[in-house]
mmCIF file of the N, C-alpha and C atoms, coordinates in Angstrom:
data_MODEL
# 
_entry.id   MODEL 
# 
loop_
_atom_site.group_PDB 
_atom_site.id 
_atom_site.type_symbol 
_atom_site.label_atom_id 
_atom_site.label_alt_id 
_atom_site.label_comp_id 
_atom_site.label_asym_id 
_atom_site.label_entity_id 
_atom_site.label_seq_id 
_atom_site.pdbx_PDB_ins_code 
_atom_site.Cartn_x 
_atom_site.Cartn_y 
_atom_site.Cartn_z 
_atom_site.occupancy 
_atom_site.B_iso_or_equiv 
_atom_site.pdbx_formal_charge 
_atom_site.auth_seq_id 
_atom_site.auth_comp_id 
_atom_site.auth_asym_id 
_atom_site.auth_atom_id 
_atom_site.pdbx_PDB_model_num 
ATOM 1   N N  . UNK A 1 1  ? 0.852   -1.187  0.000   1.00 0.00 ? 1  UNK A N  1 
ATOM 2   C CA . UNK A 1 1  ? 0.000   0.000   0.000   1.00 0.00 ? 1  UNK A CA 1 
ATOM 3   C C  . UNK A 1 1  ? 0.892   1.243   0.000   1.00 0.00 ? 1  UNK A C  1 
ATOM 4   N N  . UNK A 1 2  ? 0.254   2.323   -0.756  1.00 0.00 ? 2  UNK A N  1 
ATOM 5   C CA . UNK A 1 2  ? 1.137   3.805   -0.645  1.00 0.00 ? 2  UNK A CA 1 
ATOM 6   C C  . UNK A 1 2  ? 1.063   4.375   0.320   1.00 0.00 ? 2  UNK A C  1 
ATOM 7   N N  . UNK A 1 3  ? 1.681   5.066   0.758   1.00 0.00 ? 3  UNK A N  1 
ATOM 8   C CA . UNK A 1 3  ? 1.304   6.286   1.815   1.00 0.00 ? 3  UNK A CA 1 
ATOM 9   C C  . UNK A 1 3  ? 0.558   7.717   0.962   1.00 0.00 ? 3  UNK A C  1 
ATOM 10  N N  . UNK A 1 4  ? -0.061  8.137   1.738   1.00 0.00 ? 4  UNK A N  1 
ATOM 11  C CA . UNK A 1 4  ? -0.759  9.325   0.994   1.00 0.00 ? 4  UNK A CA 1 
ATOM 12  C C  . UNK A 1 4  ? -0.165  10.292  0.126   1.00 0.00 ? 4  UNK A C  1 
ATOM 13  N N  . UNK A 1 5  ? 1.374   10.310  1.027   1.00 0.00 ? 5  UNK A N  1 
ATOM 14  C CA . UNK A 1 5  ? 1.980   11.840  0.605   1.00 0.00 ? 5  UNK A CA 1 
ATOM 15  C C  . UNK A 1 5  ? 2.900   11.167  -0.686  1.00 0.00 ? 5  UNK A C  1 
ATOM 16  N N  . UNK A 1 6  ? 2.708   10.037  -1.016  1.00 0.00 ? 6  UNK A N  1 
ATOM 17  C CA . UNK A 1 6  ? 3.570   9.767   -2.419  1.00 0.00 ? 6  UNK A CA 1 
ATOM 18  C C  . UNK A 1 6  ? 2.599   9.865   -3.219  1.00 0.00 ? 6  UNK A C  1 
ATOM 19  N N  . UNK A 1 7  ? 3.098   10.372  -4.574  1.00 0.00 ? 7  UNK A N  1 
ATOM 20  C CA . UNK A 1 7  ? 2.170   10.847  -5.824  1.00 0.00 ? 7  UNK A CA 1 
ATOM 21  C C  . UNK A 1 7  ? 1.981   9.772   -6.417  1.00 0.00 ? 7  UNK A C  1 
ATOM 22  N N  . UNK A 1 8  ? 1.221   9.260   -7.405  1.00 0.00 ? 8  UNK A N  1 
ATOM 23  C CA . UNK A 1 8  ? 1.101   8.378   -8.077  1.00 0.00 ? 8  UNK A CA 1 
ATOM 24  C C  . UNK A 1 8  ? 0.258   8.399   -9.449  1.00 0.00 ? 8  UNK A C  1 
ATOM 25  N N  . UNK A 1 9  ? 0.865   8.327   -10.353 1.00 0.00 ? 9  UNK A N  1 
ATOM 26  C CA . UNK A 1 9  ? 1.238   8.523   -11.581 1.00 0.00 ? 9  UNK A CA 1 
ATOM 27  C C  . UNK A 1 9  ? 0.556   7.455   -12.440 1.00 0.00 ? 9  UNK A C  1 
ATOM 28  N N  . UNK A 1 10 ? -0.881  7.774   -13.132 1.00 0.00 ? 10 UNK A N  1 
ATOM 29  C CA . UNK A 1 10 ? -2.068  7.271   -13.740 1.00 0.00 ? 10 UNK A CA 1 
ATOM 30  C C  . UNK A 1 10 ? -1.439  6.697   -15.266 1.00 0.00 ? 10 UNK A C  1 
ATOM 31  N N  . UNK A 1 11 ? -1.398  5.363   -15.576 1.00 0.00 ? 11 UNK A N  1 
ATOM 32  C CA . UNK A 1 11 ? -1.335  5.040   -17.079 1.00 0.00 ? 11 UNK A CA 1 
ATOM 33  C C  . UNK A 1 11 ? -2.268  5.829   -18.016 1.00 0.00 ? 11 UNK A C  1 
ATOM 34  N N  . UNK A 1 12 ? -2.243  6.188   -18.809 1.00 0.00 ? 12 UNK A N  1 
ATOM 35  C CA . UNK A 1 12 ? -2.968  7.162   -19.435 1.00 0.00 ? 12 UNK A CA 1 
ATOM 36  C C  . UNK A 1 12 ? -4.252  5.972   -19.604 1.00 0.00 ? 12 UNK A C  1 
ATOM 37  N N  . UNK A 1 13 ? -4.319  4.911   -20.275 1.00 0.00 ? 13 UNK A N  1 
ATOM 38  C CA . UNK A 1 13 ? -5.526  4.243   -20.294 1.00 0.00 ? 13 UNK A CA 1 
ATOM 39  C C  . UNK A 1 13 ? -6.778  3.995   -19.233 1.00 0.00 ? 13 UNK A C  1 
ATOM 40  N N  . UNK A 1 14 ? -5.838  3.973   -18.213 1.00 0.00 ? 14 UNK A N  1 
ATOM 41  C CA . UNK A 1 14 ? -6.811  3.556   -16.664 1.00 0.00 ? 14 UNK A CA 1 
ATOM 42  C C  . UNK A 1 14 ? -6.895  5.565   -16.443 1.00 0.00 ? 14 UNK A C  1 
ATOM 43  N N  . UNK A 1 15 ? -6.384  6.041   -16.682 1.00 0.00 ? 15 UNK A N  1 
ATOM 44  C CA . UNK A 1 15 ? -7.229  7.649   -16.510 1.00 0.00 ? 15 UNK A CA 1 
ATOM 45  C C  . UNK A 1 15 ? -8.292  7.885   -17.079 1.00 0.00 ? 15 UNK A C  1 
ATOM 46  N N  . UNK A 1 16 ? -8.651  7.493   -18.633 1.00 0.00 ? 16 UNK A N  1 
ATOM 47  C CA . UNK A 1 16 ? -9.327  7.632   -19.426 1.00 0.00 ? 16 UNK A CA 1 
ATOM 48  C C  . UNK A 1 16 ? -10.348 6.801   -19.489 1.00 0.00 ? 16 UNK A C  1 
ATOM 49  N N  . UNK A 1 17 ? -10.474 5.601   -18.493 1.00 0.00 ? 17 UNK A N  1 
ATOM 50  C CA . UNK A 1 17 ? -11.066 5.030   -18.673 1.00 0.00 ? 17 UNK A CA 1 
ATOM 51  C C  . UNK A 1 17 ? -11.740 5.590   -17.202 1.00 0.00 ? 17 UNK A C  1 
ATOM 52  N N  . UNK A 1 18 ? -11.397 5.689   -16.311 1.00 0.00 ? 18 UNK A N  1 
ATOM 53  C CA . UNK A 1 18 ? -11.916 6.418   -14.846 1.00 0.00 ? 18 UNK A CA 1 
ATOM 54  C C  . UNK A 1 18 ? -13.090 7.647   -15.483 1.00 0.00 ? 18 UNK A C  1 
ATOM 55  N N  . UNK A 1 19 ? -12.490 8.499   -16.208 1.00 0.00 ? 19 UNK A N  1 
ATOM 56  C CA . UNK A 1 19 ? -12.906 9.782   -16.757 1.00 0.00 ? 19 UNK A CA 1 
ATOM 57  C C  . UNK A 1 19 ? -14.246 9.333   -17.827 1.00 0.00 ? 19 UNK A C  1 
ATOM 58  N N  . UNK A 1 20 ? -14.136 8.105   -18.407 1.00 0.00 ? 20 UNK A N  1 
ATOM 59  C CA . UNK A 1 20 ? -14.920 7.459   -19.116 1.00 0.00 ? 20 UNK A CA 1 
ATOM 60  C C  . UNK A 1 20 ? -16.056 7.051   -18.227 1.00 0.00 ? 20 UNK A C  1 
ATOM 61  N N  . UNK A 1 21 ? -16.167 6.403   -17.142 1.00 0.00 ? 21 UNK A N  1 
ATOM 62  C CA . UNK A 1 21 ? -16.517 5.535   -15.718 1.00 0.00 ? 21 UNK A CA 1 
ATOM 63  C C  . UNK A 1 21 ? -17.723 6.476   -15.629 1.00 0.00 ? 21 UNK A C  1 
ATOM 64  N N  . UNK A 1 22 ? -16.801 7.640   -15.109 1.00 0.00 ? 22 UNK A N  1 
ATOM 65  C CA . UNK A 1 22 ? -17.675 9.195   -14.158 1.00 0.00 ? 22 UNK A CA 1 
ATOM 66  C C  . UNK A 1 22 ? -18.974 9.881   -15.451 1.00 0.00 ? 22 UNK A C  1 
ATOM 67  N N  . UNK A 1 23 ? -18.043 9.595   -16.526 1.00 0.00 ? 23 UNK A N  1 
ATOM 68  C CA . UNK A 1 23 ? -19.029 10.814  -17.496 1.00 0.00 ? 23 UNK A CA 1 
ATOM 69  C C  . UNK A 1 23 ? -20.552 9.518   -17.175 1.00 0.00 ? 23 UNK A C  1 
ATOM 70  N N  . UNK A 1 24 ? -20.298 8.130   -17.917 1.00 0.00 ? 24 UNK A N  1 
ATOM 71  C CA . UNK A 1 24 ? -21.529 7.279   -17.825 1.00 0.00 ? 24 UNK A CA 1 
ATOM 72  C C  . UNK A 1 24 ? -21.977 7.575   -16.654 1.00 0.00 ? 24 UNK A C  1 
ATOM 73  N N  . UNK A 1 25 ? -21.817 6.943   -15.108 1.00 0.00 ? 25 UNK A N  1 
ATOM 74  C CA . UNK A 1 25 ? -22.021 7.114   -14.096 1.00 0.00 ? 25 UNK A CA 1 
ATOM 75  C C  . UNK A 1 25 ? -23.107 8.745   -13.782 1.00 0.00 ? 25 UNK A C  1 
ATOM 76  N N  . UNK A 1 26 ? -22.803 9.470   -14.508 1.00 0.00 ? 26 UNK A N  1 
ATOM 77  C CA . UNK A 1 26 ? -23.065 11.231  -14.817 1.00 0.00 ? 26 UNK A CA 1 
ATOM 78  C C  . UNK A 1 26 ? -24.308 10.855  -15.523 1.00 0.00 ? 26 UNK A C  1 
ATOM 79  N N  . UNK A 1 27 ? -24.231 10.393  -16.627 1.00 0.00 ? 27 UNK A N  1 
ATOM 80  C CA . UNK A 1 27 ? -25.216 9.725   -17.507 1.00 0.00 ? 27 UNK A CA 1 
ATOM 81  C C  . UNK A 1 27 ? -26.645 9.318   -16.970 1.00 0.00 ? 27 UNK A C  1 
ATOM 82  N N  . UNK A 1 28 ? -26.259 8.018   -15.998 1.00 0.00 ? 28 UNK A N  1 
ATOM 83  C CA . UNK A 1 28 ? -27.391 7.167   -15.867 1.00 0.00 ? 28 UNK A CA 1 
ATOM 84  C C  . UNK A 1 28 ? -27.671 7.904   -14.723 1.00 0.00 ? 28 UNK A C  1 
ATOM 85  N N  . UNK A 1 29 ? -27.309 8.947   -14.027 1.00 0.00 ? 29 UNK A N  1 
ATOM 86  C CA . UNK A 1 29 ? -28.184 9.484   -12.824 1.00 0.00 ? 29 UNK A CA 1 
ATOM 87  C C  . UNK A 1 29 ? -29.104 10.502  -13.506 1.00 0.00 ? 29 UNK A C  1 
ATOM 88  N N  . UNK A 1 30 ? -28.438 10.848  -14.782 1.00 0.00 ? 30 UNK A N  1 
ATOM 89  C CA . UNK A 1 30 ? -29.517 11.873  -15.512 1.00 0.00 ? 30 UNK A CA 1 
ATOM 90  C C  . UNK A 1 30 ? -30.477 11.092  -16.479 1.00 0.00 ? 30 UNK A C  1 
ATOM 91  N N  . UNK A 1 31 ? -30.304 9.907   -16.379 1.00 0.00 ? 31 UNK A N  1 
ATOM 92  C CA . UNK A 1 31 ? -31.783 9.031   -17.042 1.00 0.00 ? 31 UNK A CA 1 
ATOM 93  C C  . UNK A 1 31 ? -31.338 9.215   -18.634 1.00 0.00 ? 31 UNK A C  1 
ATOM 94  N N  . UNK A 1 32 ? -29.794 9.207   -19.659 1.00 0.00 ? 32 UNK A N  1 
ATOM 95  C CA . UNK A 1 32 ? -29.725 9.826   -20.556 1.00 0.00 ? 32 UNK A CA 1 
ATOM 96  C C  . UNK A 1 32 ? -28.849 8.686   -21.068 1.00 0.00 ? 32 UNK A C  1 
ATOM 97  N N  . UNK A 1 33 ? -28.838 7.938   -20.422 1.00 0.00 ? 33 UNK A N  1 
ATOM 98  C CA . UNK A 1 33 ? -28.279 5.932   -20.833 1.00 0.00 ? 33 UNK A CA 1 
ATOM 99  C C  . UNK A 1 33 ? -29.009 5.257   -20.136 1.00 0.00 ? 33 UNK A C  1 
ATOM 100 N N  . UNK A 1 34 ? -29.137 3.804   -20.587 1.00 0.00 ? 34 UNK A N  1 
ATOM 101 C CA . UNK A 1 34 ? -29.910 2.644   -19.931 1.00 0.00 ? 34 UNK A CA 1 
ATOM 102 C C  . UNK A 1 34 ? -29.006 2.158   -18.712 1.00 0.00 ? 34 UNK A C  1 
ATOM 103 N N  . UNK A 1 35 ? -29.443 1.249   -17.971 1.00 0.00 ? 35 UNK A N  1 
ATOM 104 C CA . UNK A 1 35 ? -28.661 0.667   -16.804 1.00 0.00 ? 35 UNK A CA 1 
ATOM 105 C C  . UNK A 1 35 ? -27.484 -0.621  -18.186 1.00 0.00 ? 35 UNK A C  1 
ATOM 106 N N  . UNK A 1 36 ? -28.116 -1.072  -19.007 1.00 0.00 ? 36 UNK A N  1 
ATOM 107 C CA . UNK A 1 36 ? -27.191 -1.627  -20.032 1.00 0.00 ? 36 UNK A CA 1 
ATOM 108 C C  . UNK A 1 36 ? -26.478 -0.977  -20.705 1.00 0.00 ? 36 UNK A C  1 
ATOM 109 N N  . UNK A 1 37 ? -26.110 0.378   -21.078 1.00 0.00 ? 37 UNK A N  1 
ATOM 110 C CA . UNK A 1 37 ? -25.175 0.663   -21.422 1.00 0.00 ? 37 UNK A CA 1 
ATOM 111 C C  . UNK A 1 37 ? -24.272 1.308   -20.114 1.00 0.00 ? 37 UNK A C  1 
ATOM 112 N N  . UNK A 1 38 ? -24.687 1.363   -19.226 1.00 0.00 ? 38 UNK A N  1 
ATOM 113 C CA . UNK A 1 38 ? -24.128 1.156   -18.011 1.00 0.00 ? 38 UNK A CA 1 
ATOM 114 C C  . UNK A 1 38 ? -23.178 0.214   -17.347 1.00 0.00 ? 38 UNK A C  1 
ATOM 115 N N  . UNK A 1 39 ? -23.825 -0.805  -17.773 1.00 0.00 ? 39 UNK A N  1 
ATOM 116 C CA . UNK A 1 39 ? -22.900 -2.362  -17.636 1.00 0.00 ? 39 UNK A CA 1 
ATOM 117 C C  . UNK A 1 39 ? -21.824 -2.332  -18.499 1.00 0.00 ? 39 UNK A C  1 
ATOM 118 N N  . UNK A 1 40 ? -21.855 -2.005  -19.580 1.00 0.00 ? 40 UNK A N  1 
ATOM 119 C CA . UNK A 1 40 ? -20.816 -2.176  -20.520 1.00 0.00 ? 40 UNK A CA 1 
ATOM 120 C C  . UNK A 1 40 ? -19.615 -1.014  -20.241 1.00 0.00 ? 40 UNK A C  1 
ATOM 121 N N  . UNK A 1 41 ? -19.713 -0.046  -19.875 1.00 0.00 ? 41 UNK A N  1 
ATOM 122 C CA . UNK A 1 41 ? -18.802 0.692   -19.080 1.00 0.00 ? 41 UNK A CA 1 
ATOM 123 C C  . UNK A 1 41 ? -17.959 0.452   -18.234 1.00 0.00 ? 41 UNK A C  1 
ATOM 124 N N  . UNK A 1 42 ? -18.759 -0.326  -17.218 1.00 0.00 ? 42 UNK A N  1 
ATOM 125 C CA . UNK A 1 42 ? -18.273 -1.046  -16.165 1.00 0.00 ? 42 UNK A CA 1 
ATOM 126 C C  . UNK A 1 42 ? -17.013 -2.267  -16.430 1.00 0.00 ? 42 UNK A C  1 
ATOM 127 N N  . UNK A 1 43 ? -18.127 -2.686  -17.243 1.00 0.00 ? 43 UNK A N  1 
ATOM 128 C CA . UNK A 1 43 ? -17.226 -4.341  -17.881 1.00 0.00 ? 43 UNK A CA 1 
ATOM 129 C C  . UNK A 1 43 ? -15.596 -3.625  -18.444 1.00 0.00 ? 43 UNK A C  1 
ATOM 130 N N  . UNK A 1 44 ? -16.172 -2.233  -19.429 1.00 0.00 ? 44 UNK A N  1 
ATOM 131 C CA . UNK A 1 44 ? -14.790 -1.624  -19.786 1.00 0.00 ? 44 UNK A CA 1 
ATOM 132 C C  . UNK A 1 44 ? -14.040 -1.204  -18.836 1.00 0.00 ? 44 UNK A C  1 
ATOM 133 N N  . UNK A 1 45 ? -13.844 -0.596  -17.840 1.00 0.00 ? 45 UNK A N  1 
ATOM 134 C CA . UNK A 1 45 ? -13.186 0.078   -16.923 1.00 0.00 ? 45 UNK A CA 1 
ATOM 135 C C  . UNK A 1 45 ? -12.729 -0.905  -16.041 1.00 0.00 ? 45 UNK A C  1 
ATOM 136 N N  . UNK A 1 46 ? -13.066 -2.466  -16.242 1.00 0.00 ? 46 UNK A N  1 
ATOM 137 C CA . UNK A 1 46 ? -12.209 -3.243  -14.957 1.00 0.00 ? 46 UNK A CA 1 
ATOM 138 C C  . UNK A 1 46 ? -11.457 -3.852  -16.156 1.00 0.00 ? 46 UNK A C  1 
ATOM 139 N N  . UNK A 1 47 ? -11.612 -3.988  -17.568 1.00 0.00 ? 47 UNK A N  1 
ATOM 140 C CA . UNK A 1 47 ? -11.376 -4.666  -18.838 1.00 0.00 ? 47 UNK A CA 1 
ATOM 141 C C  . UNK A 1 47 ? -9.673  -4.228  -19.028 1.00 0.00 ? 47 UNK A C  1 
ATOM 142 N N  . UNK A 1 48 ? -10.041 -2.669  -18.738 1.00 0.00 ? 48 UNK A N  1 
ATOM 143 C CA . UNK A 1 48 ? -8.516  -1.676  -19.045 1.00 0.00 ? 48 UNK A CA 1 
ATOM 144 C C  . UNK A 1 48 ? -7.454  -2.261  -17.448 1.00 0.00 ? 48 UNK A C  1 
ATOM 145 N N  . UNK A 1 49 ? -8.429  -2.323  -16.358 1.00 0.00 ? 49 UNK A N  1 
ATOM 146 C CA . UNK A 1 49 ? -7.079  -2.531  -15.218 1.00 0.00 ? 49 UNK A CA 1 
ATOM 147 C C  . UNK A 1 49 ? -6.951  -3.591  -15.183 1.00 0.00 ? 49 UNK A C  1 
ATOM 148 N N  . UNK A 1 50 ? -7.808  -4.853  -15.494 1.00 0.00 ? 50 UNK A N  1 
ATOM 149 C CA . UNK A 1 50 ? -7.042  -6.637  -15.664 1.00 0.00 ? 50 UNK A CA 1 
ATOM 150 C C  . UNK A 1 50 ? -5.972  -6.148  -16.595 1.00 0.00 ? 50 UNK A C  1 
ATOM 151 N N  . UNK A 1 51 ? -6.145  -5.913  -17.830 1.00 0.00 ? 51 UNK A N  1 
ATOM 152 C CA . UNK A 1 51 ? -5.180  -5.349  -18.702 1.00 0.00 ? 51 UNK A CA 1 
ATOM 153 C C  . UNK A 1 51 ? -3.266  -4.876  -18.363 1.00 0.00 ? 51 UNK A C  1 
ATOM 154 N N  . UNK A 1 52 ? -3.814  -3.906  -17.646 1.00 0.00 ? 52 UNK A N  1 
ATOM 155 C CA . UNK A 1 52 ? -2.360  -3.159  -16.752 1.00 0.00 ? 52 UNK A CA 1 
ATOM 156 C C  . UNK A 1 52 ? -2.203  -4.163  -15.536 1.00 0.00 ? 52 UNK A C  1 
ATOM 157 N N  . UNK A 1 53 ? -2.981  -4.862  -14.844 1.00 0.00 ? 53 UNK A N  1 
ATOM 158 C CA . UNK A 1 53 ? -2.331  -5.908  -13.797 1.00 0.00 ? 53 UNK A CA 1 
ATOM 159 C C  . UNK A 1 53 ? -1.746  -6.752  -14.294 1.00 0.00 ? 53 UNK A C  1 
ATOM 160 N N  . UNK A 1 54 ? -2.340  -7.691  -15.323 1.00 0.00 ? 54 UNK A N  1 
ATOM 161 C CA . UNK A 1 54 ? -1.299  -8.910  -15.813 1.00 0.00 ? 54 UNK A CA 1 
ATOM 162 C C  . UNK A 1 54 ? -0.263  -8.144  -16.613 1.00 0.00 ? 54 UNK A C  1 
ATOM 163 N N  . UNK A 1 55 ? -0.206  -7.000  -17.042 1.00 0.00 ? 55 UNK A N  1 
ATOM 164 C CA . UNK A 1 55 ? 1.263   -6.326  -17.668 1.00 0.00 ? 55 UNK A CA 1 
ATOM 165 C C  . UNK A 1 55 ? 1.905   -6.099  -16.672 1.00 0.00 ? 55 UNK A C  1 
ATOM 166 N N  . UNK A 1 56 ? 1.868   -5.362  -15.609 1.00 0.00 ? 56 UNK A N  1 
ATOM 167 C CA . UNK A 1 56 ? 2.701   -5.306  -14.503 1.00 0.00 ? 56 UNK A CA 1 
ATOM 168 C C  . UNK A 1 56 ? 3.236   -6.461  -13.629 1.00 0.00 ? 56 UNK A C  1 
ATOM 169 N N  . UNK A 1 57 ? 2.287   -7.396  -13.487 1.00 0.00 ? 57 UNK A N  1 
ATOM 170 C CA . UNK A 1 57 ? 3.191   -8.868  -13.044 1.00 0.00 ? 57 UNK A CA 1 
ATOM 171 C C  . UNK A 1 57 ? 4.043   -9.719  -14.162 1.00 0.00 ? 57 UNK A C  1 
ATOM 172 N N  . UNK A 1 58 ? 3.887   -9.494  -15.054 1.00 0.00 ? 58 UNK A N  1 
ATOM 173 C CA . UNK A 1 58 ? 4.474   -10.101 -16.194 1.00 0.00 ? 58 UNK A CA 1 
ATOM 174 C C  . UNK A 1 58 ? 6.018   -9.350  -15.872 1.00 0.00 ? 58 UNK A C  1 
# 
């Protein structure tokens, strides 16, 4: 685990995909996506960090 006061420095994909996360998330509280295109967001945004975990243990 980090300590707070160290910075930590976002892969550009897992940023974009966070930033991706919030806008949907933004979305379905305004009734302006389905709860299914909701899911598929989701599925993307853990899709991108399995992604960067098995690259980083590799």
């Amino acid at each position: 685990m980090t300590s707070p006061s160290k910075t930590f420095t976002k892969v550009p994909e897992i940023q974009r995909a966070e930033e991706n996360f919030q806008s949907v998330i933004l979305k379905l509280l305004n009734n302006e996506i389905t709860i299914e295109e909701f899911e598929k967001s989701h599925k993307l945004l853990f899709s991108v960090c399995d992604q960067f975990g098995s690259h980083v243990i590799k």
